[in-house]
C-alpha positions in Angstrom: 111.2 167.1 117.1 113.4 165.6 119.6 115.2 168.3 122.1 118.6 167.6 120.2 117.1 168.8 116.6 115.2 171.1 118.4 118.5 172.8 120.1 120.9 172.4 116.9 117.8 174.3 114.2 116.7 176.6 116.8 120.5 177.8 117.3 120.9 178.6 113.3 118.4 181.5 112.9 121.4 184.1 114.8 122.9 183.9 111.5 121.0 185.2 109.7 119.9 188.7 112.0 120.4 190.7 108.9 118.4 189.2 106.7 115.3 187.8 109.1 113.0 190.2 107.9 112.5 188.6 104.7 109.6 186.9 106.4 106.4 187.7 105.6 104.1 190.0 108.2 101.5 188.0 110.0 98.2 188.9 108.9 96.2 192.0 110.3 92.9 189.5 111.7 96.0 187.9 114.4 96.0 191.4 116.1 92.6 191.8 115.8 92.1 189.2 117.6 94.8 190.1 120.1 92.9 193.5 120.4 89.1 191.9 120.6 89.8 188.7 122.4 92.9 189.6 124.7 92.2 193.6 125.3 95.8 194.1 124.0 96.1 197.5 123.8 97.7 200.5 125.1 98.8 200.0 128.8 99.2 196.4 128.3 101.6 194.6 129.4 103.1 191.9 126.9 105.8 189.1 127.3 106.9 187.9 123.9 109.0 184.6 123.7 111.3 184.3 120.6 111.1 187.5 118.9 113.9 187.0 116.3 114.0 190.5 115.1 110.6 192.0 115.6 107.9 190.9 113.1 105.1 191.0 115.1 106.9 192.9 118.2 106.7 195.6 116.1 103.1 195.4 115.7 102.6 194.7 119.0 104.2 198.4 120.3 101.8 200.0 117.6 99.2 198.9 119.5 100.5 200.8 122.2 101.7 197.6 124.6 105.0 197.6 126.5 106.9 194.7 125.8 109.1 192.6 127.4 110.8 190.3 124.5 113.0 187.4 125.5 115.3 186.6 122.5 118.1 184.2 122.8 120.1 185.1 119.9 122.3 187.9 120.5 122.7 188.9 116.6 118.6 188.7 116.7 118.2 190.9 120.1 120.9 193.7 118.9 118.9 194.1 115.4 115.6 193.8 117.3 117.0 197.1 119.7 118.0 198.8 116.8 115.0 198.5 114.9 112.3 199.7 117.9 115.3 202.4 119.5 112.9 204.1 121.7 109.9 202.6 121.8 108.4 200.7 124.9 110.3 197.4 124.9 112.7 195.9 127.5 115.0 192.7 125.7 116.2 190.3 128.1 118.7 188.2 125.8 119.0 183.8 126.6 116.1 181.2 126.8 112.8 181.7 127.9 113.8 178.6 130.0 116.0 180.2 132.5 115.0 184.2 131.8 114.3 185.3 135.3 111.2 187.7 134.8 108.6 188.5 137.1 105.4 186.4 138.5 102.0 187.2 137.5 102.8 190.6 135.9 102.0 190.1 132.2 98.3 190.5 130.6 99.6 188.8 127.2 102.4 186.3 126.9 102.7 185.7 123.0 105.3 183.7 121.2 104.4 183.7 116.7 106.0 181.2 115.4 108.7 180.4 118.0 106.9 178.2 120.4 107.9 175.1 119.1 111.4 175.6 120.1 110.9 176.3 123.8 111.4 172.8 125.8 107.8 171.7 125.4 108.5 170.5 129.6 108.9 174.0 130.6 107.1 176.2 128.2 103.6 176.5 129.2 103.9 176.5 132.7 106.4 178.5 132.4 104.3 181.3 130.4 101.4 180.4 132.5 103.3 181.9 135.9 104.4 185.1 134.5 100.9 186.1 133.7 98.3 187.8 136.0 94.6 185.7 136.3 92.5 186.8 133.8 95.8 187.0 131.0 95.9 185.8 127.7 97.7 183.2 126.6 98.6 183.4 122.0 100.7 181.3 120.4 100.5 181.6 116.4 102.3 179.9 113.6 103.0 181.1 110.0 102.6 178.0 108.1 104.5 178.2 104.5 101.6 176.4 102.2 98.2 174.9 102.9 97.5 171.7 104.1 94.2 172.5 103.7 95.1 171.7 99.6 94.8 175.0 98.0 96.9 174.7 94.8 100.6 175.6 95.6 102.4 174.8 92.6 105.8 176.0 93.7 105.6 173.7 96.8 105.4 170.8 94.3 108.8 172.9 92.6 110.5 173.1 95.6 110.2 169.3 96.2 111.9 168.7 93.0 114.9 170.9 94.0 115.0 169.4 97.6 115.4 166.1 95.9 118.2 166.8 93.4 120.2 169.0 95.8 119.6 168.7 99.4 117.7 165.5 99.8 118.4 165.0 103.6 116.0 168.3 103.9 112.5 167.3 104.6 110.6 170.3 103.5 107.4 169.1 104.9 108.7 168.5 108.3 109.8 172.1 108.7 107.8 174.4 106.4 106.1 177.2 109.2 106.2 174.3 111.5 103.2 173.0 109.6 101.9 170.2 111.3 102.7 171.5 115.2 100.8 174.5 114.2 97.9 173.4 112.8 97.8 170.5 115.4 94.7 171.6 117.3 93.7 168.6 119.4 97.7 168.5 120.5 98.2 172.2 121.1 94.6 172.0 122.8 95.9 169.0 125.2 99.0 170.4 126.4 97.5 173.8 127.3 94.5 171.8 129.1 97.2 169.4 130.5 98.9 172.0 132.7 95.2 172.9 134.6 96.2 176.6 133.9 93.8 177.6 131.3 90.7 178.1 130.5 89.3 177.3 127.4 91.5 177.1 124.3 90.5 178.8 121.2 91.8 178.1 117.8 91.4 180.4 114.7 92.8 179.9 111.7 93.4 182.8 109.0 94.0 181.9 105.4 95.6 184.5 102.8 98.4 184.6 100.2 101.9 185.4 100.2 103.7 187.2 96.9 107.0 186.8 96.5 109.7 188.0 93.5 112.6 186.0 93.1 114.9 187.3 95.2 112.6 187.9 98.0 111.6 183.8 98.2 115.1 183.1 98.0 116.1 185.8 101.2 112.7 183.5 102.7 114.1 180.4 102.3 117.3 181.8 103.5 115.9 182.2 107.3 114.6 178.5 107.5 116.3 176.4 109.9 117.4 173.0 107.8 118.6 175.5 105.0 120.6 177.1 107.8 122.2 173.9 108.9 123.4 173.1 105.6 126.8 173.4 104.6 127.5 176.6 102.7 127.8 175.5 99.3 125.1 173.2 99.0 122.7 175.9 101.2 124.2 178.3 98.1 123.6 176.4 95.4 119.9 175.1 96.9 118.8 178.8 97.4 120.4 179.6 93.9 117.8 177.4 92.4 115.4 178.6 94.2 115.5 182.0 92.7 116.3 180.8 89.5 113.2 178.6 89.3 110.9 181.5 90.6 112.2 183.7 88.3 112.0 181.3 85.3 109.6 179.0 85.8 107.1 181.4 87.3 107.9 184.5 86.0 109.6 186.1 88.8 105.9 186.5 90.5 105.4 183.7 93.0 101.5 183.4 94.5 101.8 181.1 98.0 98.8 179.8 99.9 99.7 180.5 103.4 97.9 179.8 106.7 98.4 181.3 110.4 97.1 179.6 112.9 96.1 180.8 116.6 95.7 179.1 119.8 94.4 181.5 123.1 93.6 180.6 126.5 92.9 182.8 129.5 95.2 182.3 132.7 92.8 180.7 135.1 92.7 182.0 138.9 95.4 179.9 141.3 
């Protein structure tokens, strides 16, 4: 994605604050892993990047971490306060980019699903100074759909839609951020590239999402292209959206979805 597209999508999602949380939770085996691999725990001191309005902050304060969540979207940030009123987390609102925070402090600097927006020149250098040695690097990725080719018929239903009402809309291209987030050998290189890291591990978790109607239409809703359509073709996609789910798959709709997890250590200056 070039760093136009990447500026215009990633400024849409503020719209949609109220209804962000139609996004499913990431599974339970991506803080496992946090907890097992990372020692993310209680005490720990976590920098998350892109938070929108808390899906996995949340889960991060239940396992007792303090959080420091940098959110660029005010509409995002204010429903992200109100929802963990409270609890141990500090928002600093504006880009990761320029967010002034402090140097070798953090044991976890996690960004789930959000990386892919931060100016790939910046980003993991960036995140690689604010933790201590001996910090984890985790950057995960909801992907929408398996590559992998488990049978997702209403992919195949959503195409058909794309095509007769929003063709410019690649659904492929955009879908979880499939391809970035399931790009090991990339991911893998540009972690190695910066010589700040140690060894990169990828996991990859595989599970299902259930959606009724209504609830894949408020999903769709929070994706970025749909976002940057104009109102009354974004209406009229998502309208057909539900009533496809509802109709055609009787209002029960059975996802193969895939997250995918890339750790590193911080490596000693």
């Amino acid at each position: 994605m070039d760093d136009a597209l990447r500026l215009k999508l990633g400024a849409t999602f503020d719209a949609v604050a109220d209804g962000y949380e139609a996004r499913p939770e990431y599974p339970d085996q991506i803080y496992s892993l946090l907890v097992d691999r990372c020692d993310c725990g209680i005490g720990s001191q976590v920098l998350e990047i892109g938070p929108a309005t808390g899906l996995a902050t949340m889960r991060l304060l239940d396992l007792g971490a303090t959080v420091t969540a940098v959110e660029p979207g005010p509409a995002l940030a204010q429903r992200l306060h109100e929802r963990a009123a409270g609890r141990a987390l500090e928002i600093v609102v504006g880009s990761f980019e320029t967010a002034e925070l402090p140097a070798a402090h953090f044991d976890l600097v996690a960004a789930a699903t959000s990386f892919h927006w931060v100016d790939p020149a910046i980003g993991l250098v960036k995140a690689a100074g604010h933790l201590r040695a001996g910090g984890w690097l985790a950057l995960w990725w909801n992907i929408f759909g398996d590559p992998g080719g488990r049978p997702d018929p209403f992919e195949k239903a959503v195409g058909r839609i794309l095509d007769e009402h929003a063709p410019a809309v690649n659904y492929d291209a955009f879908a979880g951020a499939g391809p970035y987030g399931l790009d090991a050998d990339a991911r893998t290189a540009e972690i190695d590239a910066t010589g700040m890291f140690g060894p990169v591990e990828h996991h990859v978790v595989e599970w299902e999402g259930h959606h009724d109607a209504v609830g894949i239409r408020r999903l769709f809703a929070t994706y970025s292209p749909w976002l940057a359509l104009p109102e009354d073709q974004r209406t009229k996609t998502l309208e057909e959206i539900e009533r496809v789910a509802r109709e055609d798959f009787g209002d029960a709709v059975v996802r193969p979805y895939v997250t995918s997890l890339f750790l590193a250590p911080r490596l000693r200056d």
